[in-house]
C-alpha positions as CSV (number, residue, x, y, z in Angstrom):
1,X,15.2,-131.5,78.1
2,X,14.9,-128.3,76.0
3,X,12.2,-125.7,76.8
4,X,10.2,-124.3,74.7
5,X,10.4,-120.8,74.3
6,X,7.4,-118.4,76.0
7,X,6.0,-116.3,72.5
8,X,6.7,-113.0,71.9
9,X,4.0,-110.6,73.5
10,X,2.3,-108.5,70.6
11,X,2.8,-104.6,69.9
12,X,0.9,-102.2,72.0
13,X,-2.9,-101.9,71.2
14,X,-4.0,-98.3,70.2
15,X,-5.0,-96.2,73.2
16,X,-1.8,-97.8,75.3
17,X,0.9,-95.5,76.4
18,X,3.7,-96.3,75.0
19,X,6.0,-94.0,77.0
20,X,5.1,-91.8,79.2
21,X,2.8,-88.7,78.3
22,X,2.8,-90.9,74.5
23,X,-0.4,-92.5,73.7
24,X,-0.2,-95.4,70.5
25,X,-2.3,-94.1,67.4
26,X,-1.0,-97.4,65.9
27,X,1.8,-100.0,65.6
28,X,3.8,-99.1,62.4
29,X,6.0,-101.9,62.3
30,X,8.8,-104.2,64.0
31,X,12.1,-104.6,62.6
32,X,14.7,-107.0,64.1
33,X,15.0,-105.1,67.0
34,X,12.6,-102.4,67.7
35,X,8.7,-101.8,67.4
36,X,8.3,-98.7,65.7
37,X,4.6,-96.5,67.0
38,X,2.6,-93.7,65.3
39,X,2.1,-92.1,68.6
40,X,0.2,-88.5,70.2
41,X,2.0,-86.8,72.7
42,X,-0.3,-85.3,75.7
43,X,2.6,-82.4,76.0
44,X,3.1,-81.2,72.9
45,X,-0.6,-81.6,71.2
46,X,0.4,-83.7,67.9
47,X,1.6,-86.7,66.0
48,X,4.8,-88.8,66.3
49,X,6.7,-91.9,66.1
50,X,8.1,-93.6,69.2
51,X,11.0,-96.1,68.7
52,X,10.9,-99.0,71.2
53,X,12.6,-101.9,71.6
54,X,10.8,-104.5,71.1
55,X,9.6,-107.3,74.0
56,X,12.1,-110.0,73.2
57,X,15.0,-107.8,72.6
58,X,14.8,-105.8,76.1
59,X,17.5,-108.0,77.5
60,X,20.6,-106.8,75.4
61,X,22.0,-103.9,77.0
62,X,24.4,-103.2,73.5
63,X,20.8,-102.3,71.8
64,X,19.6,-100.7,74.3
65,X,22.3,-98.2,74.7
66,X,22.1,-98.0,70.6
67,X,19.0,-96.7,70.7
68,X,19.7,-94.3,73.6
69,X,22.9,-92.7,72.0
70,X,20.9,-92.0,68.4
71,X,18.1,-90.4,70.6
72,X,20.8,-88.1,72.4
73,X,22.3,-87.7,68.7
74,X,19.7,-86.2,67.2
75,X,18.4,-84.3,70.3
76,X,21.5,-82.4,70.1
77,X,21.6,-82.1,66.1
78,X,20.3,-79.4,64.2
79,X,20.3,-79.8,60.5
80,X,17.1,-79.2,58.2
81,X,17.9,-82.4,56.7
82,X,18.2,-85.1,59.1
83,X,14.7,-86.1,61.5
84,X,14.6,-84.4,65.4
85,X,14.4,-86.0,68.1
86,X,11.7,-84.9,70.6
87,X,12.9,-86.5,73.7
88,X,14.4,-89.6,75.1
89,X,14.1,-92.1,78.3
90,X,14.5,-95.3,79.7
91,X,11.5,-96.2,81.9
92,X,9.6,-98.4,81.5
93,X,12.2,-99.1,78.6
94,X,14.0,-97.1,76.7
95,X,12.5,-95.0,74.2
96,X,12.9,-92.0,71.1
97,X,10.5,-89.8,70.5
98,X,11.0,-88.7,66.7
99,X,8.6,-86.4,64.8
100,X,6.7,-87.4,62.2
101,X,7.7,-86.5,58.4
102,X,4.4,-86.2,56.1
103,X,6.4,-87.5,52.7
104,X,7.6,-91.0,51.7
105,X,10.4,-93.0,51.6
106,X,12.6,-92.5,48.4
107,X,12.8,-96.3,48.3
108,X,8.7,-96.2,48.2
109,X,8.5,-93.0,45.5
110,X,10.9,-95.1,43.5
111,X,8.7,-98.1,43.4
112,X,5.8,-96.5,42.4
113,X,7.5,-94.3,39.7
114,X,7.4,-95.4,36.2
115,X,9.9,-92.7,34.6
116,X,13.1,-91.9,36.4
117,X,14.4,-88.8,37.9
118,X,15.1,-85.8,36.1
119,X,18.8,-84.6,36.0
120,X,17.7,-81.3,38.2
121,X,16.0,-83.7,41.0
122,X,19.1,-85.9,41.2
123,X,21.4,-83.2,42.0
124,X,19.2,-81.6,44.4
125,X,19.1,-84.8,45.9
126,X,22.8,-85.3,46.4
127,X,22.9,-81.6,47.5
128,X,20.7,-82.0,50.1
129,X,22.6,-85.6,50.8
130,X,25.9,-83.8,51.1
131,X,24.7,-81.2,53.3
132,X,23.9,-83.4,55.9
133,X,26.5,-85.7,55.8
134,X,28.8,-82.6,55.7
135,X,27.0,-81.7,59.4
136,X,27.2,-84.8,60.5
137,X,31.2,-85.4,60.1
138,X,31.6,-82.2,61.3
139,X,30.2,-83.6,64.5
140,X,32.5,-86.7,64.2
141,X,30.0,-89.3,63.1
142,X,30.1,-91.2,60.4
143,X,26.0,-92.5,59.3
144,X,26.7,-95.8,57.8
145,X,23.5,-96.5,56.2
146,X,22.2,-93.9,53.0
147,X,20.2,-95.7,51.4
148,X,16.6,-94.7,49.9
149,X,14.8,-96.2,52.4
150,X,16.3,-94.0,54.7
151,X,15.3,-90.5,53.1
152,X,12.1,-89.4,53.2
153,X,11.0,-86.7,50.1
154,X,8.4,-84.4,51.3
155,X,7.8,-80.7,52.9
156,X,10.3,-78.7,50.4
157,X,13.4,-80.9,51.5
158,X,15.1,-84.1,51.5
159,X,15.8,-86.0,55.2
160,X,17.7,-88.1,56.4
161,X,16.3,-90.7,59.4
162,X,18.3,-93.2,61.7
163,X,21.6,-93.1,63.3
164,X,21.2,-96.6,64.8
165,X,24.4,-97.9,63.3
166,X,26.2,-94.3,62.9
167,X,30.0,-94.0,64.6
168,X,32.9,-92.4,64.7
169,X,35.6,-92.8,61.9
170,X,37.3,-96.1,62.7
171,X,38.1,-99.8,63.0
172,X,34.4,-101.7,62.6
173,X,33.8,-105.2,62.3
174,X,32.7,-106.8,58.5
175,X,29.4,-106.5,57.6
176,X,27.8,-103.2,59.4
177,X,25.1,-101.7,57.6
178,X,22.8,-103.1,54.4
179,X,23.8,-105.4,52.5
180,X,23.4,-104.2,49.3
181,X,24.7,-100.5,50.2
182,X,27.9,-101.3,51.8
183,X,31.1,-99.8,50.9
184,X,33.8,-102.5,50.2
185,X,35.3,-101.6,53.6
186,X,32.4,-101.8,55.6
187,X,31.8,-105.4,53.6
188,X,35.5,-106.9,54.9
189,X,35.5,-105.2,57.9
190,X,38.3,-101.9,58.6
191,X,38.8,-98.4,59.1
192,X,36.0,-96.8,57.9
193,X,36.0,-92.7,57.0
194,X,34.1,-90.4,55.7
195,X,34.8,-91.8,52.4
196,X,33.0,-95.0,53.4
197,X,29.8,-92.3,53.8
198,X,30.4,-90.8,50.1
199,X,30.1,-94.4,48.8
200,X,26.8,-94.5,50.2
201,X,26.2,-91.3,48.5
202,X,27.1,-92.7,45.2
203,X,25.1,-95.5,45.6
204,X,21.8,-94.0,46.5
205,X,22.1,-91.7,43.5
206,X,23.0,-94.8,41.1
207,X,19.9,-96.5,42.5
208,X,17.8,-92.8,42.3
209,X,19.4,-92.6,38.5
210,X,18.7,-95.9,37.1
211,X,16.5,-97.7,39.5
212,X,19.0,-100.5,40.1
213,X,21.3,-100.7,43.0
214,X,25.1,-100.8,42.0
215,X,25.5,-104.3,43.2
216,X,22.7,-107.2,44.0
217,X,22.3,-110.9,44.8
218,X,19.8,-113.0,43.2
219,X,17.0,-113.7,46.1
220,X,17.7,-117.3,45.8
221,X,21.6,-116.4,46.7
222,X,22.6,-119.1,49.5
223,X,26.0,-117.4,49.9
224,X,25.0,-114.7,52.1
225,X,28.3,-113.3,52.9
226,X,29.3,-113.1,49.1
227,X,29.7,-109.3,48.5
228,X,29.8,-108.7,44.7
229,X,31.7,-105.0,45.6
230,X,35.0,-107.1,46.9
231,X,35.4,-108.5,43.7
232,X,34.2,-106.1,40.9
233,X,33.8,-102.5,40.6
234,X,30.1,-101.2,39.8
235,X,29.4,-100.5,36.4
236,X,29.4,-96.8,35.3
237,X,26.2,-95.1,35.6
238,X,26.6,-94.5,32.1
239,X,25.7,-98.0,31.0
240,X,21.6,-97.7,32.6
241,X,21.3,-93.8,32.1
242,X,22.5,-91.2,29.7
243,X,23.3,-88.1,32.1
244,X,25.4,-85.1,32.0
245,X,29.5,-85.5,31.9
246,X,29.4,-84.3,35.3
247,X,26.7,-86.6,36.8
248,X,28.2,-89.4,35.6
249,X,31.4,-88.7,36.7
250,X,30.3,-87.6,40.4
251,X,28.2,-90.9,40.8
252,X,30.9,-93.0,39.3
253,X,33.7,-92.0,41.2
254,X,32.0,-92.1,44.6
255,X,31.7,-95.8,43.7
256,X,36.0,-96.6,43.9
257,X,36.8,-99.8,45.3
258,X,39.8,-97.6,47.1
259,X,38.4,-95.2,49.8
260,X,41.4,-92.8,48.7
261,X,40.2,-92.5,45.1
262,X,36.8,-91.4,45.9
263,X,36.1,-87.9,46.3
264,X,35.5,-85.6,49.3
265,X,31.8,-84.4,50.5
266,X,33.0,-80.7,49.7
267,X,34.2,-82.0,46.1
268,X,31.1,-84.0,45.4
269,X,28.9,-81.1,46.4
270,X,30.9,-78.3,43.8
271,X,30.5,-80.6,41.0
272,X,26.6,-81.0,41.8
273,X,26.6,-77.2,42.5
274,X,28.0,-76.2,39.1
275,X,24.8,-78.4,37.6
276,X,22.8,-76.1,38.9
277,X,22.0,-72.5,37.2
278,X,22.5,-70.4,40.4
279,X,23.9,-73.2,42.5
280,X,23.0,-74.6,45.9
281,X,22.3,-71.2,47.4
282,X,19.2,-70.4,44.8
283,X,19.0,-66.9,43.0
284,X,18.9,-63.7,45.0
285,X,15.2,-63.2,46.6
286,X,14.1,-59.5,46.9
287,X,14.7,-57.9,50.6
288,X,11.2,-57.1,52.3
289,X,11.9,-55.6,55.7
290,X,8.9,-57.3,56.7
291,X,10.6,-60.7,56.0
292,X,13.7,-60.0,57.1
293,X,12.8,-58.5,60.9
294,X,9.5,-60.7,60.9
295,X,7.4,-58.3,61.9
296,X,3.6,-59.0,61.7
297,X,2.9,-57.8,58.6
298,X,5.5,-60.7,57.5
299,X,2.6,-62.6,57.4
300,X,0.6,-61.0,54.5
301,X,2.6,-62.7,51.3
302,X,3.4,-61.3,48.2
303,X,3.7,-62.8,44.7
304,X,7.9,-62.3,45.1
305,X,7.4,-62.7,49.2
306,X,6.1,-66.7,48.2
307,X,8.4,-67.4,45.2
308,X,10.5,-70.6,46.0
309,X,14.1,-70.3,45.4
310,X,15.5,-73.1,43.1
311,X,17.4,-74.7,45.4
312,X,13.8,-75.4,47.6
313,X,11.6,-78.1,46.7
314,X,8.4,-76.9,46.4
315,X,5.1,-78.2,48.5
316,X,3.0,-80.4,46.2
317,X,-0.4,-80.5,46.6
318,X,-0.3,-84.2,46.2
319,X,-1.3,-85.7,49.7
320,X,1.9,-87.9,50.1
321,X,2.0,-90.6,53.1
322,X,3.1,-90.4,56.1
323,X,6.5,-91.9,56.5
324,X,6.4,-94.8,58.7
325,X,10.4,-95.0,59.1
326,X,10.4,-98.6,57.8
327,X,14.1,-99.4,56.8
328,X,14.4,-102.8,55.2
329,X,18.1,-104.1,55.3
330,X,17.9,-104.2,51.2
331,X,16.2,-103.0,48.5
332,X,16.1,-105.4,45.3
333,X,14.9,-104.0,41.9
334,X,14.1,-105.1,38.7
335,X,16.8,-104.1,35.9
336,X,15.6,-102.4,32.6
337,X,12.0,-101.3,34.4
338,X,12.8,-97.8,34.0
339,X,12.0,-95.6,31.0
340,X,15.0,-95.6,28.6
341,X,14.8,-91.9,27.9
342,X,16.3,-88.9,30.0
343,X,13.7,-86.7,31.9
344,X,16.2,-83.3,31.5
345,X,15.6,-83.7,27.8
346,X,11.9,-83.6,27.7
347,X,9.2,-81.1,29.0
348,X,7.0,-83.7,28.8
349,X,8.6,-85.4,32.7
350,X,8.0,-83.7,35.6
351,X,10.6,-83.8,37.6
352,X,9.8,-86.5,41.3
353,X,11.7,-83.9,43.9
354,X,10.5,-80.7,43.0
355,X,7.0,-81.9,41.8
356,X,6.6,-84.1,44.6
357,X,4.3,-86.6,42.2
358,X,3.5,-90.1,42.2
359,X,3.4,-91.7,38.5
């Protein structure tokens, strides 16, 4: 006789302690695996999300040293594009304590834009995209999972959330990461490289560039392990968007079928870099002894003291959510919903990165 099994207890109330010295603000969400909490923390006087597994997962000990080893990851990382970890712990269960991002989710700013990115925002996009991933396989990790919903867009920068699936180079079974962002070796299963993190690259540009992914499924699709990228190679960027020579070609090759005909992370980033007029490191600023030894007086700003460089994105004054590190496993779009003009051409766009602006 089969039993029945007991339901799933709910997500902490707000005013509950969610860890210790965290009390819950509110439940954000629950994915597969993990309740996700918008959380204040007694020690440290302010607002931030606690990652949790959730009540019927507590059991698995795999998941639960997953989420311990990408809360000691990015504890130890620095990088001004990828989210901190405050702390970590495992009683009463384990737990991350991440800080909170005021922006949104590229995957949400896409959705609610109506024109597409200007040339300028898509290369400061990859830029900041290569930078990271650049750190990150420097530290021997591969991240498995760019996608938009993984970057939040807000506070001058681009960022970079969750390591929860993030390794080093190697053998990995088929079908790690989302489904409609996986490189064709991560589909069949392999030896996955740092290549296997530039085709997530290319793909998240594609997507930022057209609106469409490089590959879908219908949603009525009953062949879930079909992976359109085994049999076909994407279609060139060029065929959705008219971009410069050197966009295209950057997006495009990213997306080989062959990780050995894609480019490196340090190629990638000089052909972005020579889009730009004074390249990732900005124009020279002027030297102020009072910024440069941060004395006091560093804190009275000039008109050249608060000029942002043009590799910065500047702080909108558009009040952008708060990111609540949602990560759906895919992101379906509707083809031909995005204007059919190029931004770059017209000073009638603003641009989404550096204006920060929902349309």
């Amino acid at each position: 006789m089969s039993r029945t099994p007991s339901p799933e207890p709910p997500p902490l109330a707000a005013g509950a302690n969610v860890a210790p010295g965290y009390e819950v603000l509110a439940h954000l969400c629950r994915t597969g695996w993990l309740d996700l909490y918008d959380a204040w923390s007694q020690e440290r006087e302010c607002r931030c999300v606690v990652k949790v597994l959730r009540p019927a997962r507590r059991g698995e000990r795999r998941l639960r040293e997953r989420l311990l080893q990408e809360g000691h990851w990015l504890q130890t990382f620095t990088h001004p594009h990828l989210v901190r970890a405050y702390e970590s712990g495992e009683t009463p269960e384990p737990y991350v304590v991440l800080e909170t991002l005021t922006g949104a989710t590229l995957a949400h700013l896409l959705d609610r834009r109506r024109r597409r990115l200007a040339t300028d925002d898509l290369t400061l996009l990859g830029l900041h995209l290569c930078s990271v991933l650049h750190y990150l396989h420097g530290q021997g990790l591969l991240h498995l999972d760019i996608k938009p919903s993984n970057i939040v867009v807000g506070c001058r920068r681009a960022m970079v959330l969750d390591l929860s699936i993030a390794r080093p180079p190697g053998s990995a079974s088929p079908g790690i990461g989302s489904f409609c962002y996986l490189a064709p070796e991560q589909a069949r299963g392999g030896t996955l490289t740092p290549a296997t993190d530039v085709w997530g690259l290319g793909s998240t540009l594609y997507e930022a560039a057209t609106g469409d992914v490089p590959f879908d499924v219908p949603l009525d699709d009953t062949e879930t392990d079909r992976y359109p990228q085994l049999d076909e190679r994407a279609p060139s960027v060029s065929t959705r968007r008219r971009l410069p020579h050197t966009l295209t070609a950057a997006i495009d090759s990213c997306l080989a079928p062959e990780p050995g005909d894609r480019p490196s992370m340090a190629q990638v980033t000089a052909a972005l870099e020579g889009l730009l007029p004074y390249g990732r490191r900005g124009p020279p600023v002027d030297a102020s002894p009072t910024i440069m030894n941060h004395s006091p007086g560093s804190l009275r700003t000039t008109r050249h003291q608060t000029r942002v460089t043009e590799h910065e994105l500047p702080v909108t004054s558009h009040q952008l959510p708060v990111t609540n590190y949602q990560s759906p496993d895919t992101v379906r779009r509707v083809p031909g919903a995005s204007d059919a003009s190029d931004p770059a051409s017209s000073g009638r766009h603003r641009c989404l990165l550096t204006q920060l602006r929902l349309r």
